[in-house]
C-alpha positions in Angstrom: 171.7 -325.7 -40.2 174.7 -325.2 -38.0 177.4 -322.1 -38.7 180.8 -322.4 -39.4 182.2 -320.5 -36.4 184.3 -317.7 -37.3 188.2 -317.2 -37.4 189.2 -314.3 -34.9 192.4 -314.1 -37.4 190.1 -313.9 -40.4 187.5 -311.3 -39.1 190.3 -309.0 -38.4 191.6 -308.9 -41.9 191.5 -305.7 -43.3 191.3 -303.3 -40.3 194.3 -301.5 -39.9 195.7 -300.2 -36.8 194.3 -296.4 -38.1 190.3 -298.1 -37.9 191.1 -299.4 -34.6 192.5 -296.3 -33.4 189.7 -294.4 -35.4 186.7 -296.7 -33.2 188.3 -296.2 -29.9 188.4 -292.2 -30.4 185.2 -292.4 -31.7 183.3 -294.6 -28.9 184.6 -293.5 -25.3 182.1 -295.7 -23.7 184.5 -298.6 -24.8 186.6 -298.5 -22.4 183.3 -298.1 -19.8 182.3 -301.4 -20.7 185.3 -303.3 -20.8 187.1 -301.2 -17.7 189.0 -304.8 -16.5 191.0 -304.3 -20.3 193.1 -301.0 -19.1 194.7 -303.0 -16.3 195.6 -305.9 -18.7 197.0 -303.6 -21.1 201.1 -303.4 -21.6 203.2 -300.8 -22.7 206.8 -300.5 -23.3 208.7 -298.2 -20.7 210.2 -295.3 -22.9 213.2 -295.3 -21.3 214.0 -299.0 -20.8 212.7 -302.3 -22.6 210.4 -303.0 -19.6 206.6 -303.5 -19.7 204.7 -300.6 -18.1 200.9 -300.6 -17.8 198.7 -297.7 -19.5 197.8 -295.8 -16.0 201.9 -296.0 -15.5 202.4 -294.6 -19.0 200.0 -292.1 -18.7 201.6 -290.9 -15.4 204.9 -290.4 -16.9 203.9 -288.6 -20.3 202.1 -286.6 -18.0 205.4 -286.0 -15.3 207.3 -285.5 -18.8 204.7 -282.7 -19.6 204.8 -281.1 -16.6 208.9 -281.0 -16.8 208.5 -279.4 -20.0 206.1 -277.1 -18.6 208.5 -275.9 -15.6 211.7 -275.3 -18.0 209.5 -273.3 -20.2 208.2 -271.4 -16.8 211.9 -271.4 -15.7 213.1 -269.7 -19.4 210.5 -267.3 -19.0 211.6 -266.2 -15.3 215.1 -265.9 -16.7 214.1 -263.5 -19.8 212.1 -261.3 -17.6 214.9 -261.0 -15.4 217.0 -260.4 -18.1 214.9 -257.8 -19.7 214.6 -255.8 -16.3 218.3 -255.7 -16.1 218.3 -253.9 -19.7 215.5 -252.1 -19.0 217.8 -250.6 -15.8 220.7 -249.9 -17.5 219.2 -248.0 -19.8 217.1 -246.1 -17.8 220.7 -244.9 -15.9 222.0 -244.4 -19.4 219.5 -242.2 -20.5 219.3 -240.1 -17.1 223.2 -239.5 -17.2 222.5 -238.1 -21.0 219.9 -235.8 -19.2 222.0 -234.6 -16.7 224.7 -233.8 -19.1 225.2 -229.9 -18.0 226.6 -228.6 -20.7 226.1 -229.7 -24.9 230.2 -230.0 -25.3 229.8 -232.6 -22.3 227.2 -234.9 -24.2 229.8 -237.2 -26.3 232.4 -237.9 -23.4 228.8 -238.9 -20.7 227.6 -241.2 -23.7 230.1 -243.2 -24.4 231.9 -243.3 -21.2 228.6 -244.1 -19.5 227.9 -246.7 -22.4 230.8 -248.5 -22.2 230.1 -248.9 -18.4 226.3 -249.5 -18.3 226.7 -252.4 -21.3 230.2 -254.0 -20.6 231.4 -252.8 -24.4 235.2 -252.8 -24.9 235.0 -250.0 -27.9 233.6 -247.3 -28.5 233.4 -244.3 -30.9 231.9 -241.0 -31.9 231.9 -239.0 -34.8 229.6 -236.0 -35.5 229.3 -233.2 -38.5 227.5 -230.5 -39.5 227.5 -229.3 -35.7 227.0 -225.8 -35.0 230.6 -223.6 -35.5 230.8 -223.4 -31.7 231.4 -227.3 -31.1 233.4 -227.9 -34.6 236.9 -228.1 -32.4 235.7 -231.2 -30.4 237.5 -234.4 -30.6 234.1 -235.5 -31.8 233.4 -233.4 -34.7 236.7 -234.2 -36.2 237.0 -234.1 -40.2 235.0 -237.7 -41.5 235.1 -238.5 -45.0 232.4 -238.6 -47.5 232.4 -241.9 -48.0 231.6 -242.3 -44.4 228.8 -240.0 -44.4 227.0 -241.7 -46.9 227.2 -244.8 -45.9 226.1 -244.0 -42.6 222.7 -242.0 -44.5 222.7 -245.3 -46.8 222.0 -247.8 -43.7 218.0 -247.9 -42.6 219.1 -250.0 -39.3 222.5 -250.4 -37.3 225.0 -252.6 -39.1 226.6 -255.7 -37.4 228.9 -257.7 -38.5 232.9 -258.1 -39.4 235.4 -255.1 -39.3 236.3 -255.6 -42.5 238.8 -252.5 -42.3 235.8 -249.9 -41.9 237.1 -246.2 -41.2 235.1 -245.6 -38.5 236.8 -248.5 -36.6 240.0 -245.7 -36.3 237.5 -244.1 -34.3 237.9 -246.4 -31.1 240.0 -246.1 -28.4 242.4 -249.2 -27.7 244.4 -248.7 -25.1 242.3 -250.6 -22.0 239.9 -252.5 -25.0 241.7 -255.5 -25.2 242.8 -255.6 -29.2 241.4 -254.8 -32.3 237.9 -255.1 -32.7 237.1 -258.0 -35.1 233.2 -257.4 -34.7 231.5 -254.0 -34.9 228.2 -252.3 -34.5 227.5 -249.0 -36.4 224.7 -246.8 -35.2 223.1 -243.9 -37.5 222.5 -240.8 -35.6 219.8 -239.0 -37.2 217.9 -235.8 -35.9 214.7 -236.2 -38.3 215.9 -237.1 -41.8 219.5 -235.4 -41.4 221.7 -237.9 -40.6 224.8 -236.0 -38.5 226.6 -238.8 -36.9 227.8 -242.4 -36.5 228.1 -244.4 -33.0 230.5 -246.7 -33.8 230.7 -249.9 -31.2 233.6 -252.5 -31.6 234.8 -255.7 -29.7 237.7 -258.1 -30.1 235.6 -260.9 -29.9 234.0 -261.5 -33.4 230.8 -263.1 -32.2 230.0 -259.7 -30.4 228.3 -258.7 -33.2 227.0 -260.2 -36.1 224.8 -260.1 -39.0 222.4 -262.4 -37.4 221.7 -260.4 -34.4 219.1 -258.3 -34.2 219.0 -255.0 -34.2 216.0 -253.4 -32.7 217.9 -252.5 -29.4 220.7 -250.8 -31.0 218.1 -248.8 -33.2 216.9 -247.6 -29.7 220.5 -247.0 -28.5 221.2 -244.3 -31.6 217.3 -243.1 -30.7 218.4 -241.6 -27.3 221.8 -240.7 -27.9 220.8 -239.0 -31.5 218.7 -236.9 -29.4 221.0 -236.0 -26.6 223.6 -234.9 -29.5 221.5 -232.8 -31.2 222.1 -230.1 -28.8 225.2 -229.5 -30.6 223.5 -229.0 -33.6 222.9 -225.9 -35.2 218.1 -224.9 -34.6 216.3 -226.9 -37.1 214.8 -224.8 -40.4 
C-alpha cells in the first residue's frame, strides 16, 4: 500500500520560530552534519538592505563587540586619569594645610590654596566658638544662629541653588566673576561639635547641584575641619 508523500508546508505547521531556535541550541552537531548550509545561509547587513552571509555577520557583531570593548577600555583610561589628577591636588592641598606655620594662618592657606588647586571662583569661611585668642579674625566674625544650626542640621555638604543663603555674603567677589547662582556648603566639625561652615560658590548654576554627589566634598570639610581645629579652644 503506497504513502501519500508528505507536504513540507504541512509538516512544518505548528513549529514556531522559538522550537526551531530551541532544536538548533539544543543539537550542535546540526550544523556538523549539514556544514554546506552555513555558506548558503543569508542575512541582512545591519547597516544597509544588503544580503550578508552568517560567517560575515558573525565577523561584524564580533568587530561591533570589540569597538564596544575599546571605548569602555578608553572611558576607563580617562577616569583613572582623571582620578590621579584629584588624587594630586589634594595631596598639595592637604600638605599646604600642614605647612601652615602658624593657627591664625590656617583659613587664608585653605581657601587661597583651594581656590587654586580646584579652579573654584568663591569661596568662604566662617568659624565660632574659637579660642579668645583667634576671636578678631576676619574668620571668626559674628554668624547668626540660624546659620549655626543649619550648618549642625546638615549630615552631608549641601549643593544646590543660592537661594539667598547668608553664608553666600561670605564670598569674596571682586575677581569671581558675579554672584554665585550655585553653592556648596561644607560642615566643619571637630567630633560632634560642629564650629564652622566652608562655604563654596560659582556663577555658573550647574556648578553645583542637588544631583551631584557629595562624597568628595565630605572629604574636603574632613581635612580642612581638622586643620582649623587648631584654633579651637583643647577638647574636654
Amino acid at each position: 500500500m503506497s504513502q501519500t508523500p508528505v507536504n513540507p508546508a504541512d509538516a512544518l505547521q505548528g513549529i514556531t520560530e522559538g522550537d526551531i531556535a530551541n532544536y538548533l541550541a539544543h543539537t550542535p552537531g546540526f550544523f556538523e552534519r549539514h556544514a554546506a548550509l552555513l555558506a548558503t545561509v543569508q542575512l541582512t547587513h545591519p547597516h544597509g538592505h544588503r544580503a550578508i552571509s552568517l560567517q560575515e555577520r558573525q565577523a561584524e557583531m564580533l568587530r561591533e563587540k570589540i569597538k564596544g570593548l575599546e571605548q569602555r577600555l578608553m572611558e576607563m583610561i580617562r577616569n583613572g586619569q582623571e582620578n590621579v589628577a584629584i588624587a594630586d591636588r589634594l595631596h598639595r592641598w592637604t600638605l599646604k594645610l600642614m605647612r601652615a606655620a602658624q593657627p591664625e594662618d590656617v583659613p587664608a592657606v585653605l581657601l587661597e590654596s583651594l581656590q587654586h588647586e580646584f579652579m573654584i571662583p568663591q569661596a568662604g569661611l566662617r568659624l565660632w566658638g574659637v579660642d579668645e585668642g583667634h576671636a578678631e579674625l576676619t574668620w571668626t566674625q559674628a554668624v547668626s544662629a540660624d546659620v549655626q544650626s543649619f550648618a549642625g542640621s546638615l549630615a552631608h555638604p549641601y549643593c544646590g541653588v543660592n537661594s539667598g543663603f547668608e553664608a553666600a555674603r561670605w564670598l569674596g567677589l571682586a575677581d569671581s566673576g558675579g554672584t554665585a547662582t550655585s553653592l556648596a556648603l561644607v560642615p566643619l566639625r571637630r567630633g560632634t561639635q560642629t564650629f564652622g561652615l566652608l562655604v563654596l560658590g560659582s556663577p555658573d548654576p550647574t556648578r553645583y547641584t542637588a544631583e551631584m554627589g557629595t562624597e568628595f566634598l565630605t572629604r574636603i570639610g574632613e581635612l580642612a575641619a581638622a586643620a582649623l581645629a587648631r584654633l579651637l579652644p583643647p577638647a574636654a
